[in-house]
C-alpha positions as CSV (number, residue, x, y, z in Angstrom):
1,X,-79.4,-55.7,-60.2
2,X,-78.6,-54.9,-56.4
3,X,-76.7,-52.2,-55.3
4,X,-76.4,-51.8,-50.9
5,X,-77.9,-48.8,-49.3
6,X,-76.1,-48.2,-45.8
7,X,-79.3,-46.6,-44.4
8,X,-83.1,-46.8,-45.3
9,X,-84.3,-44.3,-48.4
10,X,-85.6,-41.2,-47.9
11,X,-87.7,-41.8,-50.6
12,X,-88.8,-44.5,-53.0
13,X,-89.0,-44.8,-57.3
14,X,-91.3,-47.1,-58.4
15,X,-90.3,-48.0,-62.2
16,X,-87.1,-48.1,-63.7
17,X,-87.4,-46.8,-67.2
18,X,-86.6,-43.2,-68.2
19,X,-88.9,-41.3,-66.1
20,X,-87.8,-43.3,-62.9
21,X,-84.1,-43.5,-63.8
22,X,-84.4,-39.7,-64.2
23,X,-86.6,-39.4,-61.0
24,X,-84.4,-41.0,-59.3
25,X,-80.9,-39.0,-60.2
26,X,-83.3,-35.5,-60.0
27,X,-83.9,-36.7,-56.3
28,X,-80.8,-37.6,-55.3
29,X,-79.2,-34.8,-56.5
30,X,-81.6,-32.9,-53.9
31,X,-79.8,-34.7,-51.4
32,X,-82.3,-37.4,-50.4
33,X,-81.1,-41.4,-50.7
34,X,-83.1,-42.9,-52.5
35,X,-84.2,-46.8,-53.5
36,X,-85.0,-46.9,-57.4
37,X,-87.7,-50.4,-57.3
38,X,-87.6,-52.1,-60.8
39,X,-89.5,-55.4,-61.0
40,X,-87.6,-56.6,-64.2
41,X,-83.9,-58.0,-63.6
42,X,-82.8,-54.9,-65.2
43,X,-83.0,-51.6,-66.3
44,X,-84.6,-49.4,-69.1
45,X,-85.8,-52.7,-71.2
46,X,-88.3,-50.8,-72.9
47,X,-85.5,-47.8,-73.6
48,X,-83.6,-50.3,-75.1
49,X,-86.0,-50.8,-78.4
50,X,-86.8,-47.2,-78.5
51,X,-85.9,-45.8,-82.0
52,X,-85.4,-49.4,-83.6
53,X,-82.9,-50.1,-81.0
54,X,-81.0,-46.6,-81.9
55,X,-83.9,-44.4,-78.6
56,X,-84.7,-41.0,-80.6
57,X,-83.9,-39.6,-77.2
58,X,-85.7,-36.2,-77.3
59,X,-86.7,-33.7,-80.3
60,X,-84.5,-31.2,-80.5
61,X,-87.0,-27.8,-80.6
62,X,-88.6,-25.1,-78.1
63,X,-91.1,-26.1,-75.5
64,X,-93.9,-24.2,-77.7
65,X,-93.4,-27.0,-80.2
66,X,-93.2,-30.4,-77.7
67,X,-96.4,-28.7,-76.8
68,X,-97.7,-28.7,-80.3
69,X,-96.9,-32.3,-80.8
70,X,-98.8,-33.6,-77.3
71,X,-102.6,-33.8,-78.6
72,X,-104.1,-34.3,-74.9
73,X,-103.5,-32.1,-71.7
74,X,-100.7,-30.7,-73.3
75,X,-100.6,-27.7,-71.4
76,X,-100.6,-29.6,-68.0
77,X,-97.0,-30.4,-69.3
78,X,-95.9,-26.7,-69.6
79,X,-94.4,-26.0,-66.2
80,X,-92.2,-29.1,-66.3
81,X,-91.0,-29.3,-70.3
82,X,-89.6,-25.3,-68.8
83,X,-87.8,-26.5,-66.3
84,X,-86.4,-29.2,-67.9
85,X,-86.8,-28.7,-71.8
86,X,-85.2,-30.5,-75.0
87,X,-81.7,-28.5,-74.8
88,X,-81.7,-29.4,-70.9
89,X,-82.1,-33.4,-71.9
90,X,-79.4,-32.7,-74.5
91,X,-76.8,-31.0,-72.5
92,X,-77.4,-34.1,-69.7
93,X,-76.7,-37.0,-71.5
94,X,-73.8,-34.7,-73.6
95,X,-71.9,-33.8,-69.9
96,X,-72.4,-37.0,-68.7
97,X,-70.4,-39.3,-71.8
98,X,-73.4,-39.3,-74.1
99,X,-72.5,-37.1,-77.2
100,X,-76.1,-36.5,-79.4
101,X,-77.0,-35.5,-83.3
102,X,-79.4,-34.1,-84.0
103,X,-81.3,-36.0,-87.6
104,X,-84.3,-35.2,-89.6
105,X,-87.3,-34.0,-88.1
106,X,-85.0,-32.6,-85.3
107,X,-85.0,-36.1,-83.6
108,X,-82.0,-36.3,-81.4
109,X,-80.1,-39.6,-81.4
110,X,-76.9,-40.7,-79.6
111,X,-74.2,-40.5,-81.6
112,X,-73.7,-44.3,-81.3
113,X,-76.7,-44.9,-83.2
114,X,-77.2,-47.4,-79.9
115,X,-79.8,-47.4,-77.3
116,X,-77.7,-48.8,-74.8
117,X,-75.4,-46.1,-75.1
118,X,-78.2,-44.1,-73.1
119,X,-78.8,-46.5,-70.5
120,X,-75.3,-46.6,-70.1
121,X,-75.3,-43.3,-69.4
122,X,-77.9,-43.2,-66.9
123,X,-76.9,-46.5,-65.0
124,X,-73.3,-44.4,-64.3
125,X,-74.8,-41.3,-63.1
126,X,-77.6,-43.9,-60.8
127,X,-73.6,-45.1,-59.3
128,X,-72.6,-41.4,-58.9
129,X,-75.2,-40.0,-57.5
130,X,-75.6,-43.2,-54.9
131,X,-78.9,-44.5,-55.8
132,X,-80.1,-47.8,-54.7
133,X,-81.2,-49.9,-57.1
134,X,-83.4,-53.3,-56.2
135,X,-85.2,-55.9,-58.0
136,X,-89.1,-56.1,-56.5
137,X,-92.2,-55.4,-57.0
138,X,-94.4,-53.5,-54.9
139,X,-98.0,-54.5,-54.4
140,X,-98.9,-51.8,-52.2
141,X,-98.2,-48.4,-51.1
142,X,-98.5,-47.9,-47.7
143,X,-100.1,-45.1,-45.4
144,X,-100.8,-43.2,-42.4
145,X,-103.3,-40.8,-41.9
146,X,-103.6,-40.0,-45.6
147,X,-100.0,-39.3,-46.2
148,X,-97.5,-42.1,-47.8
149,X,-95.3,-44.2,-45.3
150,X,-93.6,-46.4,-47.6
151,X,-94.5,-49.7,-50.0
152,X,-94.9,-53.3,-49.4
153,X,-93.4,-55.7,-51.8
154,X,-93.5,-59.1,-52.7
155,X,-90.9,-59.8,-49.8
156,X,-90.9,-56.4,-47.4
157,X,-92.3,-53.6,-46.4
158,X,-89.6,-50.7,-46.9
159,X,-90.5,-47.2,-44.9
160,X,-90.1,-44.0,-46.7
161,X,-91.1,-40.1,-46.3
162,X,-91.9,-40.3,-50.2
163,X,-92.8,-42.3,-53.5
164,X,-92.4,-41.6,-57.4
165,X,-94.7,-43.7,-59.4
166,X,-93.0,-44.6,-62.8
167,X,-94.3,-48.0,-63.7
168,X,-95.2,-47.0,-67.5
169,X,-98.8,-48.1,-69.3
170,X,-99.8,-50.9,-70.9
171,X,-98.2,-51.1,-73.8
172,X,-95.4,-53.6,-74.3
173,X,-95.9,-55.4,-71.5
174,X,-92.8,-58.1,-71.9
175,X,-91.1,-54.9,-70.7
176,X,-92.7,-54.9,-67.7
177,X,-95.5,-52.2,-68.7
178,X,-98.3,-53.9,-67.4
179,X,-100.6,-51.4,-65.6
180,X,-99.3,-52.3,-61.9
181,X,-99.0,-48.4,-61.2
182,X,-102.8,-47.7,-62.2
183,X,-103.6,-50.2,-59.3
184,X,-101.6,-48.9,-57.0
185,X,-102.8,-45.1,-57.7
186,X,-106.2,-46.3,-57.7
187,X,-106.1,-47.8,-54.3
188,X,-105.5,-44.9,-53.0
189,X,-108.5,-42.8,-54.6
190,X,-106.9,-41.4,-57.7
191,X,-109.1,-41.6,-61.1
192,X,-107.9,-43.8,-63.9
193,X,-108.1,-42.6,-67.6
194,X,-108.6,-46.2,-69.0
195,X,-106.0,-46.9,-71.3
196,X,-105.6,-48.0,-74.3
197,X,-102.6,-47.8,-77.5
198,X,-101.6,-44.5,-78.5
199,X,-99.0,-45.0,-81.6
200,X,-100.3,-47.9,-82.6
201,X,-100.9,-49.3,-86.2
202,X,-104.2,-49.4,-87.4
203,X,-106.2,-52.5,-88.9
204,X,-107.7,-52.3,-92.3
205,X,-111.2,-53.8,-94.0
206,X,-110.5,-56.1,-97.0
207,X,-107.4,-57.8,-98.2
208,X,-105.9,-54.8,-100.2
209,X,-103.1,-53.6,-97.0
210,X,-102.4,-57.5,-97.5
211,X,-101.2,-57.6,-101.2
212,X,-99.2,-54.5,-100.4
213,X,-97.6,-55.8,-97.0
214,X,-94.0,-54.1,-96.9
215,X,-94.9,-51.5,-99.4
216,X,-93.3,-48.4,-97.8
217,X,-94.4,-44.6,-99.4
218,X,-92.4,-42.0,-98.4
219,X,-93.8,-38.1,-99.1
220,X,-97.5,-39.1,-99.1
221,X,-100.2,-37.0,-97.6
222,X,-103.3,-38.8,-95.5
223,X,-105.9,-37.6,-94.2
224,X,-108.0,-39.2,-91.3
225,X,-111.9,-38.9,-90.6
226,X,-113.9,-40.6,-88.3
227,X,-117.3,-42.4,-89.3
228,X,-119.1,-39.2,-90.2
229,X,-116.4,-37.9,-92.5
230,X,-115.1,-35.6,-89.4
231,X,-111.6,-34.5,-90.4
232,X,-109.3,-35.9,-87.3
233,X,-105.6,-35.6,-88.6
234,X,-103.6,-35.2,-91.5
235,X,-100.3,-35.5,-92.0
236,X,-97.0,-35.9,-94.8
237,X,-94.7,-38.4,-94.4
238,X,-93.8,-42.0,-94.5
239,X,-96.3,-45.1,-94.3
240,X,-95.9,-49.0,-94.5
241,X,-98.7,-51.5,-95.8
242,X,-98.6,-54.7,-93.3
243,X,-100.6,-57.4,-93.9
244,X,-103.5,-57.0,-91.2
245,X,-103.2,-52.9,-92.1
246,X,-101.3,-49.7,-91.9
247,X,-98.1,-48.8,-90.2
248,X,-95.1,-46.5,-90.3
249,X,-94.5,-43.0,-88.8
250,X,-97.3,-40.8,-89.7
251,X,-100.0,-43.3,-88.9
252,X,-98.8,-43.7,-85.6
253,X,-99.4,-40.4,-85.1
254,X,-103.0,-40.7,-86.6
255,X,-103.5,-43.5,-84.2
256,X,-103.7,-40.7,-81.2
257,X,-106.6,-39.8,-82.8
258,X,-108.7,-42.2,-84.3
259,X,-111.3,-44.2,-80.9
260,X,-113.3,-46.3,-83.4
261,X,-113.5,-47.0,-86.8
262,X,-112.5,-44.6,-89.6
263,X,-110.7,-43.8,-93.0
264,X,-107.0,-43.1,-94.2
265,X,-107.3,-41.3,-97.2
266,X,-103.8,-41.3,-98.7
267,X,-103.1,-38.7,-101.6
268,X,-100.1,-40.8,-103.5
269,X,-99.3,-36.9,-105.3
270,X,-99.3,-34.4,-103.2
271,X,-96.7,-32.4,-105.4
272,X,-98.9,-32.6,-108.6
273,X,-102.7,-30.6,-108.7
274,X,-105.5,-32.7,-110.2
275,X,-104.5,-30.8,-113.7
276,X,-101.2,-31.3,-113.3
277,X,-101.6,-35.1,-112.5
278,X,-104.1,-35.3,-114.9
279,X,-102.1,-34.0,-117.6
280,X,-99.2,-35.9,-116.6
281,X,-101.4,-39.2,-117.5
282,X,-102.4,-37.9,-120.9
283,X,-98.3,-38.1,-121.9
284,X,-97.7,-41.1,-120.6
285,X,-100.9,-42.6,-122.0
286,X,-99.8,-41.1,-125.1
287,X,-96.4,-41.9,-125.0
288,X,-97.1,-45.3,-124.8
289,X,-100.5,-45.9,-126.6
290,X,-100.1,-50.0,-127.2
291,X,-98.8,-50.6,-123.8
292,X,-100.8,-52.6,-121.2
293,X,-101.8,-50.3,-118.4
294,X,-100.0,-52.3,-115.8
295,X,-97.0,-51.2,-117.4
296,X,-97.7,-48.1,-118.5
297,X,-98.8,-47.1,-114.6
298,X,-95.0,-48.6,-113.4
299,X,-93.7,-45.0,-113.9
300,X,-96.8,-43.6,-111.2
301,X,-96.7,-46.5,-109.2
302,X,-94.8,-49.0,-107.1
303,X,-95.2,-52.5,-108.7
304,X,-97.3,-54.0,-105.8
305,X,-99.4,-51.4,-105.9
306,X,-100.4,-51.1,-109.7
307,X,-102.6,-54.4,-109.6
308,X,-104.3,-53.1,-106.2
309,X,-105.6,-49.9,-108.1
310,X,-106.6,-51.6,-111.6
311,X,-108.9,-53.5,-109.2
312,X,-110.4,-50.7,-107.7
313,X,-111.0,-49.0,-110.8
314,X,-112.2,-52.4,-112.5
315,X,-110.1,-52.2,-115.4
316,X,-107.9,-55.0,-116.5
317,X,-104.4,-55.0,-116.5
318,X,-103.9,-55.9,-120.3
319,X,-105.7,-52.9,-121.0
320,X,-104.2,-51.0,-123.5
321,X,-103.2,-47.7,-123.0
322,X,-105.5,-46.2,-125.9
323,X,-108.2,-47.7,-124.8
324,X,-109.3,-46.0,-121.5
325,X,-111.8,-44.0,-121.9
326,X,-112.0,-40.4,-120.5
327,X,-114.0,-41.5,-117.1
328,X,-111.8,-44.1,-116.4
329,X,-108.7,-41.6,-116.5
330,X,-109.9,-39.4,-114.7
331,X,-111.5,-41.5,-112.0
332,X,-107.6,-43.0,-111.7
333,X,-106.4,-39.3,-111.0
334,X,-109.0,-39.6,-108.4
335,X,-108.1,-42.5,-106.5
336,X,-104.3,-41.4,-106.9
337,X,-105.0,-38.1,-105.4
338,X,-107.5,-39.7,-102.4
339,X,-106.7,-43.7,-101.7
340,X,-109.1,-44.7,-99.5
341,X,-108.2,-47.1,-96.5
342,X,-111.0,-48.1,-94.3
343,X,-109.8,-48.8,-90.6
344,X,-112.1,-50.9,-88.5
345,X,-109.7,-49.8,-85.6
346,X,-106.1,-49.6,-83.6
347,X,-104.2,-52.6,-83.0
348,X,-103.8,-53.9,-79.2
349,X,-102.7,-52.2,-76.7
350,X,-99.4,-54.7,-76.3
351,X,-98.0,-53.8,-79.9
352,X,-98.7,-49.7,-79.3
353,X,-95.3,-47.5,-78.2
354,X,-97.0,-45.6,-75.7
355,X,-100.0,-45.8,-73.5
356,X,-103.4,-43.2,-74.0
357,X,-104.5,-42.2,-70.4
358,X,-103.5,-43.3,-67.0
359,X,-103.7,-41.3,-63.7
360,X,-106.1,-38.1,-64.2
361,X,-104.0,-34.5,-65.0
362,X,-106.7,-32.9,-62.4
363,X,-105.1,-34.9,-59.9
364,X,-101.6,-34.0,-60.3
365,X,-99.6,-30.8,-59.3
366,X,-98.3,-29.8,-62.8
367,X,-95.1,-28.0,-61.6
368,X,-94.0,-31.0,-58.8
369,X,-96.2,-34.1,-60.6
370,X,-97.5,-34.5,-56.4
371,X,-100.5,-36.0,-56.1
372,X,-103.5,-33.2,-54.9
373,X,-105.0,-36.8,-52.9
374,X,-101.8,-38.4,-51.2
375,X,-99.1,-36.1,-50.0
376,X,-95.8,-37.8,-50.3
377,X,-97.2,-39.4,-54.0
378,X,-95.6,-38.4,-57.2
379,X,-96.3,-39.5,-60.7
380,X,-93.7,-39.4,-63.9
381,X,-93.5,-41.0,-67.2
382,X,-96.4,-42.7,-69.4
383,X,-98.7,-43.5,-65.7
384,X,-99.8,-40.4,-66.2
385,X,-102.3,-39.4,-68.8
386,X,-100.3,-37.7,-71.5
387,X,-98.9,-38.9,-74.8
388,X,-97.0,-37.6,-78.1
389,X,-97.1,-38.3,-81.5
390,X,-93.4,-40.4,-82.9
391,X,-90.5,-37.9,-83.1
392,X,-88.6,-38.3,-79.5
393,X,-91.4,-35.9,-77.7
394,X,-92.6,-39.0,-75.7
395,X,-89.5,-39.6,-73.9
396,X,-89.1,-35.6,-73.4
397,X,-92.0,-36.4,-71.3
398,X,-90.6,-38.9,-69.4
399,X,-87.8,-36.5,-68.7
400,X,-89.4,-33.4,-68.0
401,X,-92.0,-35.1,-65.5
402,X,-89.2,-37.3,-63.9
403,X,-87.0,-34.4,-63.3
404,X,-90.0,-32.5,-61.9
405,X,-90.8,-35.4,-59.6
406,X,-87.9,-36.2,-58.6
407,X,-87.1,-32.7,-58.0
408,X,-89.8,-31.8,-55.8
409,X,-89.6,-35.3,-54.2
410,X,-85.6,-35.3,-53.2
411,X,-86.2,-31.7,-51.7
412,X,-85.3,-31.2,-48.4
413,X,-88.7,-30.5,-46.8
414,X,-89.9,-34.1,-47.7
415,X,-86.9,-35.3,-46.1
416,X,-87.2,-34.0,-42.5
């Protein structure tokens, strides 16, 4: 991964996932050469598994709704989702040999159903646009009289006018996220956010998640309170039992919320009312009097599921159908409108998607993403303290606060 550079950068990206890749192009297009740093042999890894290996690209809606979908300093993000919003990302990757759909949810996908279709992409218009790409990694950023100089690398120090940050968080660190850009900001003043997994599974109390590992429930409402019964989130979608917890789309978006421990209450019929559900037990109950509740709940329930919620309920599954009494029907119509899961927690930091905090908001010039400490710093992607629930707006950030970087980097005042 080495292209040749005829003279030295104006300026230098740190990080070559989406935000820098995009940093990069945004800043060369300014005019300014520029040295993209990646300390992986290659590009975009993490872009790669994006998706499930298909990278929901962006989400294709206004910038009122990315905002919606960003729980934390969302509004720090509104300057540069306007410049460069979801139909800007589109039309990008569509002009440059990248044709998108658009899917349920309004995720945006390449039409290849492939990730590397997008890295492809962005590695050509790196080529066009003449940007240096290196292998390194930089240990320090370098400067003089409070203003940056350049970096310092494992094997140089390289002079620049400015620097993009873009080194990702913390999670997935095989990828190369490993927190190396929190260092670097720190030495040079800037506060942290500690980080931890945003869009992360969540581990469960008891053994019940484990009899139901690979159990997926699609249209099932949750609802998730903290340790006082403080509503946090709730949600309608799709969830997965795994065998230390819960997983799947909609608790990945829970996870944003939840700092300690907690309950997932799932409602397993949200179409039906309590009387409706309730009534809807009495004819099957009564349709099949001699029947052993474990069959009888088959039509109500997925099969690994049944024996979980006899359990709870303490009734056995040779029950006959005539034989429940009244309490214990309607105390099933309760558990199958609330299902509690307790959560003792998230899962590591290395299995979430994206990283929770990184370099403070206060500290960053929403509309360039400069640093208000260092003048000739800039910050894009997840380094800096903002994340999105699942649905593509994650790496809409990535794009909007590389373009904005990159931008106000490449421009030809820094350049001089």
């Amino acid at each position: 991964m080495r292209t040749t550079m005829t003279a030295g950068p104006d300026g230098i990206v740190v990080g070559g996932g989406p935000a820098g890749m995009f940093a990069a192009i945004a800043a060369a297009r300014q005019g300014s050469r520029v040295l993209l740093l990646e300390r992986n042999g290659r590009l975009g890894r993490k872009l790669l598994i994006t998706g499930k290996g298909r990278c929901n690209l962006t989400n294709h809606c206004s910038v009122e709704e990315v905002l919606q979908n960003i729980p934390r300093n969302s509004r720090f993000l509104y300057s540069a989702l306007s410049a460069c919003p979801p139909d800007r990302v589109m039309a990008f990757f569509e002009e440059n040999g990248c044709p998108v759909k658009t899917e349920r949810g309004n995720r945006v996908f390449p039409v290849s159903d492939r990730s590397q279709s997008v890295l492809d992409c962005l590695e050509q218009v790196l080529a066009r646009e003449k940007v240096t790409v290196h292998s390194g990694r930089v240990l320090r950023l370098l400067t003089e009289e409070g203003r940056i100089t350049g970096v310092e690398t494992e094997t140089e120090r390289i002079p620049a006018k400015w620097v993009i940050l873009a080194t990702g968080g913390l999670s997935y660190p095989a990828t190369g996220s490993t927190g190396d850009g929190y260092a670097l900001a720190a030495a040079l003043g800037h506060k942290i956010v500690p980080g931890q997994g945003s869009l992360v599974p969540l581990e469960a109390e008891g053994e019940d998640c484990g009899k139901m590992q690979g159990l997926s429930l699609k249209n099932v409402a949750i609802r998730l309170t903290d340790e006082k019964g403080k509503l946090l989130y709730r949600d309608f979608g799709e969830l997965l039992f795994t065998h230390f917890g819960l997983s799947g789309p909609i608790i990945l978006s829970a996870s944003a919320h939840l700092t300690g421990r907690g309950t997932v209450t799932i409602d397993l019929k949200p179409a039906l009312t309590p009387e409706k559900l309730d009534a809807r037990l009495l004819r099957e109950l009564g349709q099949y009097p001699n029947r052993a509740m474990a069959h009888v709940l088959s039509s109500l329930l997925p099969r690994s599921m049944i024996p979980v919620v006899l359990s709870r309920l303490e009734l056995s599954p040779e029950l006959s159908a005539n034989a429940l009494t009244r309490p214990s029907r309607q105390a099933l119509g309760r558990l199958l409108k609330a299902f509690p899961v307790e959560i003792r927690g998230r899962r590591p930091v290395e299995e979430a998607i994206v990283t929770s905090g990184g370099v403070a908001v206060s500290e960053i010039d929403p509309r360039t993403m400069g640093s208000k400490k260092v003048p000739g710093l800039y910050f894009a992607g997840e380094i800096i303290d903002c994340d999105a629930y699942t649905g593509g707006f994650n790496l809409q950030i990535a794009w909007a606060t590389g373009f904005a970087a990159g931008t106000a980097a490449g421009g030809a005042k820094n350049n001089r």
